[in-house]
ZADO-1210 file (C-alpha; in nm, 4 decimals, padded with zeros to 6 digits):
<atoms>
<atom x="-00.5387" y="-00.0097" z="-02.6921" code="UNK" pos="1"/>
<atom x="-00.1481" y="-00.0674" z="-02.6528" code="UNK" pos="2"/>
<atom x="-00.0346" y="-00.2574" z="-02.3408" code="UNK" pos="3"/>
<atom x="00.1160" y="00.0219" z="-02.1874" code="UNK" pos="4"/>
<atom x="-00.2155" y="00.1993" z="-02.2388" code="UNK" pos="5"/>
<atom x="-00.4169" y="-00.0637" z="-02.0611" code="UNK" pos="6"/>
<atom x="-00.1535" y="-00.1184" z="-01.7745" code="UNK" pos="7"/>
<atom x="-00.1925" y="00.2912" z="-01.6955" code="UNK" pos="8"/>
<atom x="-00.6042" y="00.2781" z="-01.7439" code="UNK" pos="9"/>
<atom x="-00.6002" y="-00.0278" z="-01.5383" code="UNK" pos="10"/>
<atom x="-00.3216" y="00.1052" z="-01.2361" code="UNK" pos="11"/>
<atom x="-00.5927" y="00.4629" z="-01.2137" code="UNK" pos="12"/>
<atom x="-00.8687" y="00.2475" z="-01.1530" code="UNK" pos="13"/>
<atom x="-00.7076" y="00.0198" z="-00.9351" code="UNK" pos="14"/>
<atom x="-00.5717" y="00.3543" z="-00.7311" code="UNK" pos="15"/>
<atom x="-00.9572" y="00.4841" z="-00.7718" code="UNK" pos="16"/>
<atom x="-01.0775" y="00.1508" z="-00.6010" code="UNK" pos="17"/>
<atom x="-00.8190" y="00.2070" z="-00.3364" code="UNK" pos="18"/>
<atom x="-00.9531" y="00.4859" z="-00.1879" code="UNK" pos="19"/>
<atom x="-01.2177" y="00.2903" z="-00.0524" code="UNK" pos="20"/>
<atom x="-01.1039" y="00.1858" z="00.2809" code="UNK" pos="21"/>
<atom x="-01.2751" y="-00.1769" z="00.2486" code="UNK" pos="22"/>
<atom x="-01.1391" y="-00.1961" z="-00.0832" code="UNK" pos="23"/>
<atom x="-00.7794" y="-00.1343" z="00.0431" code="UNK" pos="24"/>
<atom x="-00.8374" y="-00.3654" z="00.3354" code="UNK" pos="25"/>
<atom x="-00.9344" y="-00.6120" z="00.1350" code="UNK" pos="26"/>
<atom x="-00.6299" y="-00.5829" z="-00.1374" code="UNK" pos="27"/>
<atom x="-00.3989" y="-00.5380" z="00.1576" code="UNK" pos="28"/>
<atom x="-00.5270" y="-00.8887" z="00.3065" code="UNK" pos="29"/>
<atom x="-00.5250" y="-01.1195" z="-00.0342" code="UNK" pos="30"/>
<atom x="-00.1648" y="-00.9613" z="-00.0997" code="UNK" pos="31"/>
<atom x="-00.0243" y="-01.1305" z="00.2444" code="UNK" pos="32"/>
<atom x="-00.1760" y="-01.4560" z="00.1106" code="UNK" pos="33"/>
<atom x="00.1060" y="-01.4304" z="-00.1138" code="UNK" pos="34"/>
<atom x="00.4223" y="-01.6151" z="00.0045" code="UNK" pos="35"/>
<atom x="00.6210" y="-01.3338" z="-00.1778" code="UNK" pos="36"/>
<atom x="00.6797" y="-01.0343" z="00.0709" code="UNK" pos="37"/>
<atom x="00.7679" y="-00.8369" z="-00.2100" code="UNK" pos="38"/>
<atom x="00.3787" y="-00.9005" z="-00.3272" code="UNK" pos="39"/>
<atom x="00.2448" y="-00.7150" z="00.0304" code="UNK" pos="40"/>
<atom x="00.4701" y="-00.4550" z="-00.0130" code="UNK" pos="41"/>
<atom x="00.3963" y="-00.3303" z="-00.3608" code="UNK" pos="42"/>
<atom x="-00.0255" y="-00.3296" z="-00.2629" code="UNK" pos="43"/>
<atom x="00.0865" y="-00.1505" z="00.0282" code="UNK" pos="44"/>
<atom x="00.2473" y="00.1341" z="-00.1968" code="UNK" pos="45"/>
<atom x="-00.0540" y="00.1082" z="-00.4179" code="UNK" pos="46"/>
<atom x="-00.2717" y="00.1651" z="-00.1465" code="UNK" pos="47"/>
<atom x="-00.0130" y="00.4631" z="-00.0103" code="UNK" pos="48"/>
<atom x="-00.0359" y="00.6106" z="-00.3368" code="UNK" pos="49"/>
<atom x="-00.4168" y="00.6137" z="-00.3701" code="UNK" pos="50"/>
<atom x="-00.4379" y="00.7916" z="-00.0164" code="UNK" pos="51"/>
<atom x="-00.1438" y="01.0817" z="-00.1643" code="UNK" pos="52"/>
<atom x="00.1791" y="00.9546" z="-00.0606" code="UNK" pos="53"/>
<atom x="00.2728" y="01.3484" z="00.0790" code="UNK" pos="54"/>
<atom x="-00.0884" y="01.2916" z="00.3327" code="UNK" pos="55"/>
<atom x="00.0375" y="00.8967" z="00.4323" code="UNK" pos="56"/>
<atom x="00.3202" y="01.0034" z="00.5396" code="UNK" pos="57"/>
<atom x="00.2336" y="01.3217" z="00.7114" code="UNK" pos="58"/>
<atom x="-00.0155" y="01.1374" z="00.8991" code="UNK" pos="59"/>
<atom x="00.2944" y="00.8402" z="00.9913" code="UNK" pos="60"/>
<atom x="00.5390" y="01.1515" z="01.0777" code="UNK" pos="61"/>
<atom x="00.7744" y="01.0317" z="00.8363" code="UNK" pos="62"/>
<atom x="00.9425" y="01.2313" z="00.5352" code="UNK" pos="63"/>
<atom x="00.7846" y="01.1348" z="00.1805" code="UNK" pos="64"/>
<atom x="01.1485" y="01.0553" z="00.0737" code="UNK" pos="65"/>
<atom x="01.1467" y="00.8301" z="00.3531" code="UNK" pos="66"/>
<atom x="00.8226" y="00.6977" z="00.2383" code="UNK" pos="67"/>
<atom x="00.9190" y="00.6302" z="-00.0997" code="UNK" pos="68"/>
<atom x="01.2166" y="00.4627" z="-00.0030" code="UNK" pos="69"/>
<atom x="01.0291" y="00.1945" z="00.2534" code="UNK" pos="70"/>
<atom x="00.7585" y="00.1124" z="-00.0003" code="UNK" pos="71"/>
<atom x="01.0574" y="00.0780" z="-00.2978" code="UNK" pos="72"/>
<atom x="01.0871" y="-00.2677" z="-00.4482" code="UNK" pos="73"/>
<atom x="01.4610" y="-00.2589" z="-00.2167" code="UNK" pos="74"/>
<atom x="01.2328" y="-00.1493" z="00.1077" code="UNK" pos="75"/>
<atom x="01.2242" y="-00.3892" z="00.4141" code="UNK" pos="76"/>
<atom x="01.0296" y="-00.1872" z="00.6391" code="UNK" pos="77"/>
<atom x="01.0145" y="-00.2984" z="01.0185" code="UNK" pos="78"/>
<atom x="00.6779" y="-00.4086" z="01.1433" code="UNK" pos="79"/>
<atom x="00.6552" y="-00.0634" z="01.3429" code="UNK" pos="80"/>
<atom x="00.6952" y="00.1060" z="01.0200" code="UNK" pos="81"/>
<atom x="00.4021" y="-00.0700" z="00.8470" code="UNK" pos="82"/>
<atom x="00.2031" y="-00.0252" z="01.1556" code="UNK" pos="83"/>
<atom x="00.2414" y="00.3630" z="01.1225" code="UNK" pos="84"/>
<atom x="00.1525" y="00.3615" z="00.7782" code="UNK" pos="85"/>
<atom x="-00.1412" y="00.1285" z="00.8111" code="UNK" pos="86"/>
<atom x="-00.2564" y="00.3492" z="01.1130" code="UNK" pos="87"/>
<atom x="-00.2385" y="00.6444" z="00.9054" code="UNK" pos="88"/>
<atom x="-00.4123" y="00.5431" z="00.6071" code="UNK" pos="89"/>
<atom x="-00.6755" y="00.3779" z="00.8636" code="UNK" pos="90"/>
<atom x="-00.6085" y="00.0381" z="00.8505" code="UNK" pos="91"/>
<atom x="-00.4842" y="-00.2135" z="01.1041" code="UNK" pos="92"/>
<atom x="-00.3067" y="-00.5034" z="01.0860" code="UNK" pos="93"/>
<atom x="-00.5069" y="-00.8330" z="01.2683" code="UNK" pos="94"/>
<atom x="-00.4527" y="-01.1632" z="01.3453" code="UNK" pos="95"/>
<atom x="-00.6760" y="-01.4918" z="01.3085" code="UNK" pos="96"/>
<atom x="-00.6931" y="-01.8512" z="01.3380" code="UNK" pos="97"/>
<atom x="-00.6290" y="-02.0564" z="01.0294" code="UNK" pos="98"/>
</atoms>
């Protein structure tokens, strides 16, 4: 298998996974580990693309143009923003105690 072959078999099960609520949760938490913003951002498209980016951002009552350009590797979406999106792909941001 070619390494572009097992990047796109690996990427559809990831987005497969990713469906899963607890899953995205999960891949959503261990990417804010991640001293890299950039890293939080890209799960957070992964997990936007898994849910159907046209649904996400129906639910956030933004455009999908809109949506692809916060979640873009230039995107620097404000805290309300994420919020939205999280909210609408049923997820919630939380805080705890280190």
């Amino acid at each position: 298998m070619s390494k572009k072959a097992a990047s796109a078999a690996y990427e559809e099960v990831l987005l497969e996974d990713l469906k899963d609520p607890a899953e995205a949760a999960a891949y959503l938490e261990a990417a804010l580990e991640d001293a890299d913003p950039a890293v939080f951002l890209l799960a957070l498209r992964q997990v936007a693309q898994a849910q159907g980016m046209a649904n996400v951002a129906r639910k956030a009552h933004v455009g999908r143009e809109s949506l692809y350009k916060t979640l873009s590797e230039n995107g620097n979406p404000e805290l309300r923003t994420i919020n939205r999106l999280l909210h609408a792909m049923g997820l919630r941001l939380s805080v705890t105690a280190g």
